[in-house]
VEXKEMAR-874468 format. One line per 4 residues: for each residue x, y, z of C-alpha. Coordinates in steps of 0.2 Angstrom, whole numbers, plus 5000, padded with zeros to 4 digits. Layout:
BEGIN
X Y Z ~ ...
This chain:
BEGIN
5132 5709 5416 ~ 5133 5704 5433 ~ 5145 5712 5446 ~ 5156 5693 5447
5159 5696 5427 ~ 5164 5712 5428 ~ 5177 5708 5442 ~ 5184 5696 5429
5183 5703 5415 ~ 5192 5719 5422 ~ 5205 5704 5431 ~ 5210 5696 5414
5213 5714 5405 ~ 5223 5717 5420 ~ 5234 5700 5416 ~ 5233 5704 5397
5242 5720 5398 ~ 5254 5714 5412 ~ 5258 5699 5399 ~ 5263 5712 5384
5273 5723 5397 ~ 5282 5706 5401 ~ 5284 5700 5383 ~ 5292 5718 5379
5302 5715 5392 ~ 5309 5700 5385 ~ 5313 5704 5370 ~ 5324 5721 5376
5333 5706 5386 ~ 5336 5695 5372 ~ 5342 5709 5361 ~ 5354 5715 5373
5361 5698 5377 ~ 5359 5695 5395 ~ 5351 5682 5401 ~ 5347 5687 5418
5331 5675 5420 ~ 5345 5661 5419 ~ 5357 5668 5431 ~ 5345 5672 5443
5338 5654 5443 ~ 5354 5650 5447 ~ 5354 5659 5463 ~ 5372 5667 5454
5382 5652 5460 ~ 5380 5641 5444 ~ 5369 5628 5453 ~ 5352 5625 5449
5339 5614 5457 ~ 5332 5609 5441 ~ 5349 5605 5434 ~ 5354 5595 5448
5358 5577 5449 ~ 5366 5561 5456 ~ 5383 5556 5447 ~ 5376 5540 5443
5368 5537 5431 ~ 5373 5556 5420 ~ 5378 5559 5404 ~ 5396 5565 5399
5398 5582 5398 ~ 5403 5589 5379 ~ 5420 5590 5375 ~ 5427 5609 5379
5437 5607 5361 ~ 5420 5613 5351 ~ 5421 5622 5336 ~ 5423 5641 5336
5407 5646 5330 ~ 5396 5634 5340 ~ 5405 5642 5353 ~ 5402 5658 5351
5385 5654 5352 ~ 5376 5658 5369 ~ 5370 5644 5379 ~ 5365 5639 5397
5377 5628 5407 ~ 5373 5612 5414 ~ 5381 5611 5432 ~ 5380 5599 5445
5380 5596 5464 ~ 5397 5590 5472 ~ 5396 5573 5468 ~ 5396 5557 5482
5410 5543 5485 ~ 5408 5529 5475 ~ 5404 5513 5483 ~ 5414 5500 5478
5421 5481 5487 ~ 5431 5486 5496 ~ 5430 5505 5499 ~ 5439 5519 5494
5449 5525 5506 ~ 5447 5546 5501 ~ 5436 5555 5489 ~ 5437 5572 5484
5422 5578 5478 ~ 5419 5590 5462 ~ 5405 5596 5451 ~ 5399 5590 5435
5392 5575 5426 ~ 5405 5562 5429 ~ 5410 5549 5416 ~ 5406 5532 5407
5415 5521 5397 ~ 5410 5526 5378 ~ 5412 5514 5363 ~ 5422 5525 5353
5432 5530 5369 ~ 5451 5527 5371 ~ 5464 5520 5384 ~ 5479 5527 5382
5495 5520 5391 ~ 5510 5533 5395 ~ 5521 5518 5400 ~ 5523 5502 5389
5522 5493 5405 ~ 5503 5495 5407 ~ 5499 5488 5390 ~ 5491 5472 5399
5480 5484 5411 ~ 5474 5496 5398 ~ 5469 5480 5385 ~ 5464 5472 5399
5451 5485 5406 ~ 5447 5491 5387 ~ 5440 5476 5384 ~ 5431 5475 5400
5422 5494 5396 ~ 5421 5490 5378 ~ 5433 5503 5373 ~ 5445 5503 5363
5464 5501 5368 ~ 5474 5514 5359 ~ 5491 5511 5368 ~ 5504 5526 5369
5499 5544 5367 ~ 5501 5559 5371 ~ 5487 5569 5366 ~ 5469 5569 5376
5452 5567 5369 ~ 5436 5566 5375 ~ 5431 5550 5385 ~ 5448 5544 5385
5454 5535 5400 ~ 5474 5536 5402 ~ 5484 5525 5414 ~ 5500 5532 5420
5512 5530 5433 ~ 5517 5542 5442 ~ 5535 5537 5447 ~ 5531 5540 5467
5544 5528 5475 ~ 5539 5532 5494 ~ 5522 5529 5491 ~ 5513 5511 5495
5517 5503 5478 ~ 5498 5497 5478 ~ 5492 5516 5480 ~ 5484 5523 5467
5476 5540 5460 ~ 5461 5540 5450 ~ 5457 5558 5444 ~ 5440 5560 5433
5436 5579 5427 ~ 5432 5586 5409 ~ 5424 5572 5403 ~ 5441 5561 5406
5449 5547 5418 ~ 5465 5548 5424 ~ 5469 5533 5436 ~ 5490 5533 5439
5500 5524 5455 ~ 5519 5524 5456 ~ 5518 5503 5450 ~ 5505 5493 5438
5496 5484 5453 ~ 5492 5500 5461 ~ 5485 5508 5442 ~ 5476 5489 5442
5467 5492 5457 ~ 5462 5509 5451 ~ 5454 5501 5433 ~ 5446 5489 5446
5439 5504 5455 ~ 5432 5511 5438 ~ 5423 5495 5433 ~ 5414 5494 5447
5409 5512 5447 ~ 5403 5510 5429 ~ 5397 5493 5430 ~ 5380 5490 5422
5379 5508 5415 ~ 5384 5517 5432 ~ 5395 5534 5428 ~ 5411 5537 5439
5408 5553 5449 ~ 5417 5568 5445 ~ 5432 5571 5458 ~ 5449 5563 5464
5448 5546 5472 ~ 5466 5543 5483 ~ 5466 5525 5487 ~ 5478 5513 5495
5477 5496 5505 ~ 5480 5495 5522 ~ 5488 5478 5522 ~ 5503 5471 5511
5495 5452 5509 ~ 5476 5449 5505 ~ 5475 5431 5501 ~ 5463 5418 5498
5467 5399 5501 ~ 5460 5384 5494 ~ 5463 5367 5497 ~ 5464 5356 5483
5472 5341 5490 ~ 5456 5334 5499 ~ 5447 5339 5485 ~ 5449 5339 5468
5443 5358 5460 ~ 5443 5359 5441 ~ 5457 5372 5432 ~ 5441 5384 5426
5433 5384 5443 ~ 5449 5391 5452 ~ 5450 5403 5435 ~ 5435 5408 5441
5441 5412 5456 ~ 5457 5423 5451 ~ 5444 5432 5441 ~ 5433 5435 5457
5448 5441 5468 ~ 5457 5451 5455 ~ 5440 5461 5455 ~ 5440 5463 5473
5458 5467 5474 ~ 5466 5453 5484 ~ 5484 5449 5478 ~ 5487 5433 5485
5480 5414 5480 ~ 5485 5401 5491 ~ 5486 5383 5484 ~ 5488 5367 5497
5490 5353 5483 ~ 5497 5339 5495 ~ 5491 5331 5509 ~ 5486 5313 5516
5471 5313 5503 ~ 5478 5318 5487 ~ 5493 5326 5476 ~ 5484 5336 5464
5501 5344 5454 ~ 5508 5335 5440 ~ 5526 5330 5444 ~ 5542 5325 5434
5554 5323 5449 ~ 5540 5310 5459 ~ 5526 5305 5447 ~ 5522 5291 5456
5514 5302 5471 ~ 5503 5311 5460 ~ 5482 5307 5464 ~ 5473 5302 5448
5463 5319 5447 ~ 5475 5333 5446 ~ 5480 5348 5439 ~ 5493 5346 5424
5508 5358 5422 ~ 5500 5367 5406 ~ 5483 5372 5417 ~ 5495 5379 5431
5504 5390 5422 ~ 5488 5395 5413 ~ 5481 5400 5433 ~ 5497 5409 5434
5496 5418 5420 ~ 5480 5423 5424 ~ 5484 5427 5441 ~ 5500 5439 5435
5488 5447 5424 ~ 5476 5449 5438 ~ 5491 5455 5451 ~ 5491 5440 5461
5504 5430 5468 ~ 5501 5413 5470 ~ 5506 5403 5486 ~ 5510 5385 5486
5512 5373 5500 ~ 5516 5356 5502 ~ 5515 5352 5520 ~ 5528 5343 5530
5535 5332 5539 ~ 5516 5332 5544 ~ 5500 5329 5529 ~ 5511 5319 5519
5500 5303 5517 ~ 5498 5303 5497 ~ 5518 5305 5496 ~ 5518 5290 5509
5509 5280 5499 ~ 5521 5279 5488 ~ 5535 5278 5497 ~ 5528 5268 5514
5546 5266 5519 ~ 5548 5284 5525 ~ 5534 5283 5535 ~ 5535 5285 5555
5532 5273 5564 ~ 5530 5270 5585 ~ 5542 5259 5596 ~ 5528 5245 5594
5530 5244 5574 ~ 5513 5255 5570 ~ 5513 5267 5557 ~ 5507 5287 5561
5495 5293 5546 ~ 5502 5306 5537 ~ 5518 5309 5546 ~ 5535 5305 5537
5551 5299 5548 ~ 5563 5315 5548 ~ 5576 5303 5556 ~ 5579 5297 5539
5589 5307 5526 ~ 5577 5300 5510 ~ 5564 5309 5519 ~ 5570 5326 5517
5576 5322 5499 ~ 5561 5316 5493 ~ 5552 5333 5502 ~ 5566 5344 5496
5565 5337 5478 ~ 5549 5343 5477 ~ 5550 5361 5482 ~ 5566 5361 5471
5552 5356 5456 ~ 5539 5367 5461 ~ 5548 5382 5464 ~ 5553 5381 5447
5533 5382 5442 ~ 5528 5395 5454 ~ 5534 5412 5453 ~ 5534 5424 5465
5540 5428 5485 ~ 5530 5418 5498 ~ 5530 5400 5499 ~ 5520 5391 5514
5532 5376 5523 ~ 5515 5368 5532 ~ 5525 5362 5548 ~ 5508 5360 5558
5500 5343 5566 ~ 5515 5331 5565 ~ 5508 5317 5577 ~ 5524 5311 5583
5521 5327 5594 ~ 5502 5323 5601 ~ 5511 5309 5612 ~ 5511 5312 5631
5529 5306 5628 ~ 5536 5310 5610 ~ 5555 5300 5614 ~ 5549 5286 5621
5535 5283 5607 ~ 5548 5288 5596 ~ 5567 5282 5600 ~ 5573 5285 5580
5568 5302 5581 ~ 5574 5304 5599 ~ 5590 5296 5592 ~ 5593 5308 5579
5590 5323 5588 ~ 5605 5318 5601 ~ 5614 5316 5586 ~ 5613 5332 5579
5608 5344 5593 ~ 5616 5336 5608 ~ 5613 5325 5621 ~ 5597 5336 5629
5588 5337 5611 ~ 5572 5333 5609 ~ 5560 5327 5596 ~ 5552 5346 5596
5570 5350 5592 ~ 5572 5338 5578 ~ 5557 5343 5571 ~ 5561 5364 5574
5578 5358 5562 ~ 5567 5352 5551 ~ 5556 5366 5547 ~ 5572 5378 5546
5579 5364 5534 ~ 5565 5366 5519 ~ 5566 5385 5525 ~ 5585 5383 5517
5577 5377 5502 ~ 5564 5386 5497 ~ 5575 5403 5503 ~ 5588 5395 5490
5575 5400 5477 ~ 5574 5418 5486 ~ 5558 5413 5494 ~ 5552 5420 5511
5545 5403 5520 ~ 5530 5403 5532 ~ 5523 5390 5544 ~ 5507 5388 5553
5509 5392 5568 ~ 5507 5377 5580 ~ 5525 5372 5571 ~ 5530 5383 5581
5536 5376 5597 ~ 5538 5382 5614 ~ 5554 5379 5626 ~ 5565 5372 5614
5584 5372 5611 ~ 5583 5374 5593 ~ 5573 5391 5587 ~ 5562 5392 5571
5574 5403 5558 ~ 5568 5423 5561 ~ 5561 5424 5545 ~ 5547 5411 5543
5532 5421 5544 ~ 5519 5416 5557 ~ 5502 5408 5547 ~ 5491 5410 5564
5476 5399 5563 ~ 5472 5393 5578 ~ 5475 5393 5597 ~ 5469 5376 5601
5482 5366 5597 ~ 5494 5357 5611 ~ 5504 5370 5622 ~ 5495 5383 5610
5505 5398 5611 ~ 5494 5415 5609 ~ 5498 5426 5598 ~ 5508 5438 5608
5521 5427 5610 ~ 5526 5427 5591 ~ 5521 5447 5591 ~ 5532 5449 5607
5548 5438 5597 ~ 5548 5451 5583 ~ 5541 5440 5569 ~ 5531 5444 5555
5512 5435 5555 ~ 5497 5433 5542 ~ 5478 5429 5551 ~ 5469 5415 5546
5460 5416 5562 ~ 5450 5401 5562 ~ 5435 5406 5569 ~ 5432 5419 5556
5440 5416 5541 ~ 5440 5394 5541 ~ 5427 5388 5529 ~ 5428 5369 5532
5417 5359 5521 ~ 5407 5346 5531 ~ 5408 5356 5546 ~ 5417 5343 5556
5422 5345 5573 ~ 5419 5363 5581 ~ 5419 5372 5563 ~ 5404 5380 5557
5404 5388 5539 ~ 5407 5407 5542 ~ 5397 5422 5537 ~ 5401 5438 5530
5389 5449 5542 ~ 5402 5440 5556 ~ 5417 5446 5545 ~ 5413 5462 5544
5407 5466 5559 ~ 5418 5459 5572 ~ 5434 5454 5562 ~ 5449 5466 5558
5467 5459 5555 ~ 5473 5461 5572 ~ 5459 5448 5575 ~ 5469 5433 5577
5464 5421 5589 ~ 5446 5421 5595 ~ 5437 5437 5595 ~ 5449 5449 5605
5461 5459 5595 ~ 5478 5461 5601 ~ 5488 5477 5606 ~ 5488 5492 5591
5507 5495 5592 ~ 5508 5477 5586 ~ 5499 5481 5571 ~ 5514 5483 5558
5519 5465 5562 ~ 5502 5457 5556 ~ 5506 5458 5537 ~ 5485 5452 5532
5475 5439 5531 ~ 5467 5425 5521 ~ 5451 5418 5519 ~ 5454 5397 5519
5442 5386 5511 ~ 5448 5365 5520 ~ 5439 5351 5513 ~ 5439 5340 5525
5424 5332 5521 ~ 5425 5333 5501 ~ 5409 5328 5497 ~ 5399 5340 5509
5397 5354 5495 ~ 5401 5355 5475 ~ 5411 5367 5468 ~ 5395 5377 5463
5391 5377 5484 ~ 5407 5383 5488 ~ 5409 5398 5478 ~ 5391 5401 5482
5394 5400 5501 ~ 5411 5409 5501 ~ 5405 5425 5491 ~ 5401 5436 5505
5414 5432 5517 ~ 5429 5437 5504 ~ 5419 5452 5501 ~ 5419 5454 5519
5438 5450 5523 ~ 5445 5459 5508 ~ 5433 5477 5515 ~ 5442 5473 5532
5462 5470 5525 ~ 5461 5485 5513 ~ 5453 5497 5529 ~ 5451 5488 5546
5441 5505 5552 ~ 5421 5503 5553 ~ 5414 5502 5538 ~ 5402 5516 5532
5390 5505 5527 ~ 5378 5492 5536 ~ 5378 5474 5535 ~ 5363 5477 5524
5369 5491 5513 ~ 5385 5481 5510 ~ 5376 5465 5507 ~ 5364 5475 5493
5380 5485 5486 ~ 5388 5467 5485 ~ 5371 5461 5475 ~ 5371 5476 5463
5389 5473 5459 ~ 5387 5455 5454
């Protein structure tokens, strides 16, 4: 046998007798109990590299209600590392991390309500996890996710607390919205087999009024494509849904009190109050607006007596004569209707681009108008005066029906004798407008204003005059709500006065895109606008990161 063979033959009895020493070993461990080779792997802090995972994607941990005798029986425990924010649209505002496998929504799983008043969210989000909603209980199983409220009244009403340890969900808030926004939080965490990560998620928004606003006056949008839309917004936490149904193109609302203005495509009654259903169940409030006393031109139509017309005999497109007492009859008439249909706070007055005041010389042009503003206001009223009454006029109504008015902003109007009532909120669009006023001046007066900065947040189909469609990446990295005219943000100690945004879709040129194009092109820049009105601080993630987030989400 050479020398090589002996070296090994001498190595391997070596191992051999190493081996049995170990296997004795062993089995003196196992009989006493200990199972020191565990807690050593463990480094003796209950983590261990091989055990170790991401929340998404983990199992449930086992319920601690076991039965006595599985219990008794030793076992090694599964442990985690602290688990990582989730990343939703928009996101969360805080995250408290914690170990262990997280949680997702089980078949046989419950929600459980502790308040009758979140029936509609627990069925709601049940049915969206494909658990089963077991109402009111008191005791807690495994899997279950309970909606409470939390009866927190100085909190922000939209805030919310969603708590996930043992295997269990916990979202509560001191109202239903804020619990809604929490189940909205949990689908998306747990959406196409994601697991919510163990820990305690503290979420609110950082502005009052996220909206969305769609014009169906110029064009005609089918009842199941702007359900669609609730649907997509309810998801993404806005609360608010615009709806500007009159203008010079069409009247898309079924009326009783004027059925004569109504456009041949519209919107019946019954399928408006199926949209607001919807909308309540979503925890949005829809805002209507009929435009005046400019965008009236399908109400003119109609009623071609009421509109303006100049000195010379010609008629003004889309402006009704505000000389005339049928003319805020047949306006107020409506929102009378209409106020009856919608429900809710808000209620946009229009009050933007009436033409009697593009003239170089509005009283000359105009001498009814000119007329009637003597007449009521004294003899150094103005037209800009007539028209200021106006607009606190259909204010008067709509507030009758406690309703807090708002007005775009270039019906607002410098250096006259009659002021805009307090209260109508500032809708600022645009500073382009004649004797635009910036939006300090309205900040400066004390009032109360939503952005719908048109340079960001204007989708205008057709792209006519200077508009170009608007992209998400632009949103999000340049926009925040104190945005909101051109790109420079105004002063920080204004910021409690800016009570949002919306995102505005104008179809101006109707034709330009179908339905299908138009929720396709605006899908990124709501994502965008609604990350930027819950937390207007930079965003965590990248343009590309919260593009492929928005992709994986669907």
């Amino acid at each position: 046998m050479s020398q090589h063979r002996r070296r090994t033959s001498a190595k391997q009895e070596k191992q051999r007798q190493v081996l049995v020493v170990a296997m004795a070993v062993a089995l003196v461990v196992v009989a006493a109990g200990v199972s020191l080779g565990l807690w050593a792997a463990s480094g003796g802090d209950g983590s261990t590299g091989s055990e170790a995972g991401s929340s998404r994607g983990a199992t449930a941990a086992a319920p601690p209600d076991q039965a006595p005798e599985a219990a008794q029986t030793p076992s090694p425990t599964r442990s985690y590392p602290l688990s990582e924010a989730p990343r939703t649209i928009p996101a969360v505002r805080d995250h408290e991390p914690a170990r262990g496998p997280g949680w997702q929504p089980g078949k046989g799983n419950r929600v459980v309500v502790d308040d009758p008043a979140l029936a509609d969210e627990g069925r709601l989000v049940a049915g969206e996890l494909g658990m089963a909603y077991a109402g009111e209980k008191n005791d807690r199983r495994a899997g279950d996710l309970r909606l409470a409220l939390n009866g927190d009244e100085g909190a922000n009403p939209e805030s919310y607390v969603m708590t996930v340890r043992d295997g269990r969900v916990e979202i509560n808030g001191p109202s239903d919205a804020g619990v809604f926004y929490g189940t909205r939080t949990l689908k998306q965490e747990t959406h196409d087999g994601g697991t919510a990560p163990e820990g305690v998620v503290k979420d609110e928004p950082a502005k009052p009024q996220r909206g969305f606003m769609l014009d169906i006056a110029r064009k005609n949008f089918t009842a199941g494509w702007i359900e669609d839309r609730v649907r997509e917004l309810g998801d993404l936490k806005f609360n608010q849904l615009g709806l500007h149904f009159s203008d010079d193109q069409g009247f898309r609302i079924e009326s009783s009190s004027h059925p004569e203005i109504v456009s041949q495509q519209h919107l019946t009654k019954a399928q408006v109050r199926k949209i607001i259903d919807l909308a309540r169940s979503r925890h949005i409030t829809i805002v209507p607006e009929i435009d005046s006393p400019g965008h009236l031109g399908a109400v003119l139509d109609a009623h071609p007596d009421l509109q303006l017309r100049t000195v010379q005999g010609s008629a003004v497109q889309g402006a009704i004569d505000i000389s005339k007492a049928e003319s805020a009859e047949i306006v107020d008439d409506l929102l009378n209707e209409y106020a009856d249909l919608f429900p809710g706070g808000p209620w946009h007055l229009g009050g933007d681009e009436y033409q009697a005041l593009t003239r170089s010389n509005p009283e000359a042009s105009f001498p009814q108008l000119a007329a009637a503003a003597r007449e009521r206001y004294g003899s150094d009223a103005t037209v800009a005066d007539l028209t200021t009454g106006w607009l606190n006029d259909r204010a008067d109504t709509v507030r009758g029906h406690q309703r807090v008015p708002r007005a775009w902003n270039d019906g607002f109007f410098r250096g006259t004798s009659v002021q805009a009532a307090k209260d109508i909120q500032v809708a600022y669009w645009t500073g382009k407008e004649i004797g635009a006023r910036a939006p300090l001046e309205y900040l400066e007066a004390g009032r109360k204003v939503i952005n719908y900065n048109d340079e960001f947040l204007y989708y205008v189909l057709g792209e006519p005059q200077t508009f170009v469609y608007p992209t998400g990446q632009r949103i999000y990295e340049q926009w925040t709500p104190r945005v909101l005219r051109g790109t420079a943000a105004v002063p920080a100690r204004y910021d409690g006065q800016i009570l949002g945004g919306s995102f505005a879709v104008w179809c101006d040129l109707a034709d330009s895109q179908t339905e299908d194009q138009v929720a396709a092109g605006i899908r990124m820049p709501l994502r965008a606008t609604v990350q930027k009105l819950w937390d207007p601080d930079r965003p965590e993630l990248s343009w590309a990161e919260f593009r492929a987030l928005a992709n994986r989400l669907g």
